[in-house]
C-alpha positions in Angstrom: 7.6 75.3 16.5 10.3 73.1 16.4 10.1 69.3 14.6 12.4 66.8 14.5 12.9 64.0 11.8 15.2 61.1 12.1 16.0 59.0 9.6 18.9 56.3 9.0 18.0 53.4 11.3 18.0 50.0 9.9 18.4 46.5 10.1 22.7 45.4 10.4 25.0 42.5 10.9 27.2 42.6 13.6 30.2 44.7 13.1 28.5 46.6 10.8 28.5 50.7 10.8 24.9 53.2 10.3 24.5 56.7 10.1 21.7 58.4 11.7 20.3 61.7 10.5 17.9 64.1 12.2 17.2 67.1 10.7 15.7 70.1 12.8 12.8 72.3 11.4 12.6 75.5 13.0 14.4 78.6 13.9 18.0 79.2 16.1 19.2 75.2 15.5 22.6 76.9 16.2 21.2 77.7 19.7 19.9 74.3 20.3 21.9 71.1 22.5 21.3 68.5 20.1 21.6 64.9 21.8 20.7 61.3 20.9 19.3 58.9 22.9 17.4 55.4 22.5 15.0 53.1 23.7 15.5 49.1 24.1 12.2 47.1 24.6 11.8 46.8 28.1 14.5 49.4 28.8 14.9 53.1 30.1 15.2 55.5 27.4 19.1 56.9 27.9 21.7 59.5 26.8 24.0 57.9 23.7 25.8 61.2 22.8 25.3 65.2 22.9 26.6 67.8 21.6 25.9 71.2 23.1 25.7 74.9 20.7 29.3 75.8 21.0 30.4 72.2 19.7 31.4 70.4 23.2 30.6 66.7 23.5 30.0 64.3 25.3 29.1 60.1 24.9 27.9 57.4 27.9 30.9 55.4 28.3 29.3 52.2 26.5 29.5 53.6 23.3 33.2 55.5 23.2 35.0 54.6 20.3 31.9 53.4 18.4 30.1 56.6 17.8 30.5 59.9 17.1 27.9 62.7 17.2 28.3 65.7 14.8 26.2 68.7 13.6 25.9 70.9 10.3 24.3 74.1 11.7 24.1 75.3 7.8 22.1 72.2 7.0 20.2 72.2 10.4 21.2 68.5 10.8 22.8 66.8 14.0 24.5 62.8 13.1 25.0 59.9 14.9 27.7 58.1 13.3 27.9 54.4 14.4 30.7 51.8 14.0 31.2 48.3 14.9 27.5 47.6 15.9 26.4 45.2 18.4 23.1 42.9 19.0 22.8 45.1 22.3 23.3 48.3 20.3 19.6 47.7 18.9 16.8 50.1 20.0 14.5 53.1 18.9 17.2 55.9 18.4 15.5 59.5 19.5 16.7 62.6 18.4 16.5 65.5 20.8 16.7 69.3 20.9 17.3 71.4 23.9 17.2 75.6 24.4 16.2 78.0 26.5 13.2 77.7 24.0 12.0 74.5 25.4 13.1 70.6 24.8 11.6 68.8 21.8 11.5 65.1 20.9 11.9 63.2 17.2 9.6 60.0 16.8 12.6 58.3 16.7 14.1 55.4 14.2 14.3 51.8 14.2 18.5 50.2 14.5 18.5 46.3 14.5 22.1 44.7 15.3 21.3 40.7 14.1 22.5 38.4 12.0 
């Protein structure tokens, strides 16, 4: 059974930079597409970045340049890193894991862009 914990997500200024974390518990992470997403209030949940098994990525357009999504197979860990944060940036951010095995879901953690 798979389980996904994200962690990172806090309250910035504008301008200001986070790194999210989400570490996977379970077996094959290697074998798993490992994408971030998030949720505004009164907003669809969408795709911020993926990055697929063999290490191919991809990022919705409104974010490119600002973030970068990584992943430590040793440490079982995928990253979102985050730069030059805007207000419209905030949401729940949702960590996500995808195989053959099935597609699991993190409970997600809180960014705030204000000042």
């Amino acid at each position: 059974q798979v389980q996904l914990v994200e962690s990172g997500g806090d309250l910035v200024q504008p301008g200001g930079s986070l790194r999210l974390s989400c570490v996977f518990s379970g077996t094959m992470f290697g074998a798993y597409t490992m994408s971030w997403f998030r949720q505004a209030p009164g907003k669809q949940r969408e795709l911020v970045a993926r990055i697929t098994s063999g290490g191919d990525i991809d990022y919705v357009d409104s974010v490119k340049g600002r973030v970068a999504i990584s992943r430590d197979n040793a440490k079982r860990t995928a990253y979102l890193h985050m730069n030059n944060l805007k207000p419209e940036a905030t949401a729940v951010y949702l960590c996500n894991a995808v195989s053959f095995r099935g597609v699991n879901w993190g409970q997600g953690t809180q960014v705030t862009v204000s000042s």
